[in-house]
C-alpha positions as CSV (number, residue, x, y, z in Angstrom):
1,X,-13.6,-2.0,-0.7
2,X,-11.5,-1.6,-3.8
3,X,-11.8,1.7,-5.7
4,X,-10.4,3.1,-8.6
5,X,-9.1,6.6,-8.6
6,X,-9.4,9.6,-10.3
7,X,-6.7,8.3,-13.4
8,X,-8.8,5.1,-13.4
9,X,-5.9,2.8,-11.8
10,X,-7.4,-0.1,-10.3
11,X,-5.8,-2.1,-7.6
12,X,-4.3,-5.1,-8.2
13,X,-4.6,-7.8,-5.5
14,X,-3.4,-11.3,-5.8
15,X,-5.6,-14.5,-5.0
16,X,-4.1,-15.4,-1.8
17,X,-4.2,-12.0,-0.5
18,X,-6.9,-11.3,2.0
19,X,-8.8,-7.7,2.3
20,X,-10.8,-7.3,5.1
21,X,-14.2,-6.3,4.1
22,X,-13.7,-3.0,6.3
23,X,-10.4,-1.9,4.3
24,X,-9.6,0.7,1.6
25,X,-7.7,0.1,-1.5
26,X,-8.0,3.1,-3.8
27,X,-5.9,3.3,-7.0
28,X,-2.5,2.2,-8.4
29,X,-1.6,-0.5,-5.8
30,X,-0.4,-3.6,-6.4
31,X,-0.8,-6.6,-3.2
32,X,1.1,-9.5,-3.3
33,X,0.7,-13.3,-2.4
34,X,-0.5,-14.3,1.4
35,X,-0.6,-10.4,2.2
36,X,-3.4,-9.8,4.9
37,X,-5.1,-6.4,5.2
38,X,-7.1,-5.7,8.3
39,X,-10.5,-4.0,9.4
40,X,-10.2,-0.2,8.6
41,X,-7.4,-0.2,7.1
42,X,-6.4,2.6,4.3
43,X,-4.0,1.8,1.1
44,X,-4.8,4.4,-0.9
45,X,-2.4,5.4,-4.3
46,X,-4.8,8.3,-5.4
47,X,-2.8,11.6,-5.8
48,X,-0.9,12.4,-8.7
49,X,2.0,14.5,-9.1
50,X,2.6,18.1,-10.9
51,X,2.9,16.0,-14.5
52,X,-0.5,13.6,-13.3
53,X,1.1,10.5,-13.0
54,X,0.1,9.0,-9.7
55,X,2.7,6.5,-8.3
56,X,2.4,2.7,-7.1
57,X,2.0,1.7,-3.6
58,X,3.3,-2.2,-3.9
59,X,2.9,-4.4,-1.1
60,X,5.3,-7.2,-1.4
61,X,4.3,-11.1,-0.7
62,X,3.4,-12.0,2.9
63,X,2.7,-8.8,4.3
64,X,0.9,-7.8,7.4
65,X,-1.5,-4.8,7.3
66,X,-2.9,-4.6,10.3
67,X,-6.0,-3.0,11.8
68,X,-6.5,0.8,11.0
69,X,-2.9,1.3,9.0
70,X,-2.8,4.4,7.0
71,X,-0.4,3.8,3.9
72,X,-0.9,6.7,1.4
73,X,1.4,7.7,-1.8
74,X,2.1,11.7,-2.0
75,X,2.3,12.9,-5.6
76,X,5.5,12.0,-7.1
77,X,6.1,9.3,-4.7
78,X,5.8,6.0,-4.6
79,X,5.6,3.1,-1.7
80,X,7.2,0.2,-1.6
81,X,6.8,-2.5,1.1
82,X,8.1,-5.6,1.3
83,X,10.3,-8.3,0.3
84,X,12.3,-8.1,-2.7
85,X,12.4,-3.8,-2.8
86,X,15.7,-1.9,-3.9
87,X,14.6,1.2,-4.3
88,X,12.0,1.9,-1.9
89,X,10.5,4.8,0.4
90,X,9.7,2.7,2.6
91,X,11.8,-0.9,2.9
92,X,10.9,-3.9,5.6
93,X,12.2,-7.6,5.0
94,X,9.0,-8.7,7.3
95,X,6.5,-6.4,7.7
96,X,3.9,-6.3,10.3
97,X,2.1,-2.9,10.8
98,X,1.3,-1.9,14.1
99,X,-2.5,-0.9,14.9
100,X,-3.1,2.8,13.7
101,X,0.1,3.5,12.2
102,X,0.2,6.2,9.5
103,X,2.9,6.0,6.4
104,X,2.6,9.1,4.6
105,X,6.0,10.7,3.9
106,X,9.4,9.3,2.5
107,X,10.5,7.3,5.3
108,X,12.9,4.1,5.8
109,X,11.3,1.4,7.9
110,X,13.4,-1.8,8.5
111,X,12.5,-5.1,10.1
């Protein structure tokens, strides 16, 4: 399901991309080209920060979301996952997110 959040950001999800109908996207995200998003998965860019901005969670081209994956922007922080990212919070050349993993803080994940 794709949801709008509270600022009235609505995700933006390229054509080849594939959501799973069981998956989340709330907000400011942005998903690239062949990313896949699987069952009960959870992308949410919903919370702002202190000035009520609330941050992009971009998920670069061929991506792999996989089934139950948590990836949620703090307030004042965005996320960043994928290929061509230079200034990320989080930073993978090939992603492919284990089952049930939870991204929630500032963190550095490499591939």
């Amino acid at each position: 399901m794709i949801y709008r959040n509270h600022a009235g950001d609505k995700p933006i999800v390229h054509a080849t991309a594939t959501i799973h109908p069981s998956a989340v996207v709330i907000g400011n995200v942005q998903i690239g080209e062949k990313v896949f998003v699987g069952p009960n998965a959870v992308i949410r860019a919903d919370e702002p920060c202190p000035e009520g901005k609330v941050e992009a969670i971009v998920i670069g081209s061929e991506v792999n979301i996989q089934d139950g994956v948590i990836i949620h922007a703090l307030g004042g922080s965005p996320v960043l996952v994928g290929n061509g990212v230079t200034d990320p919070v989080i930073l993978v050349t090939t992603v492919l997110s284990v089952l049930k993993a939870l991204f929630s803080r500032p963190a550095s994940v490499k591939g």
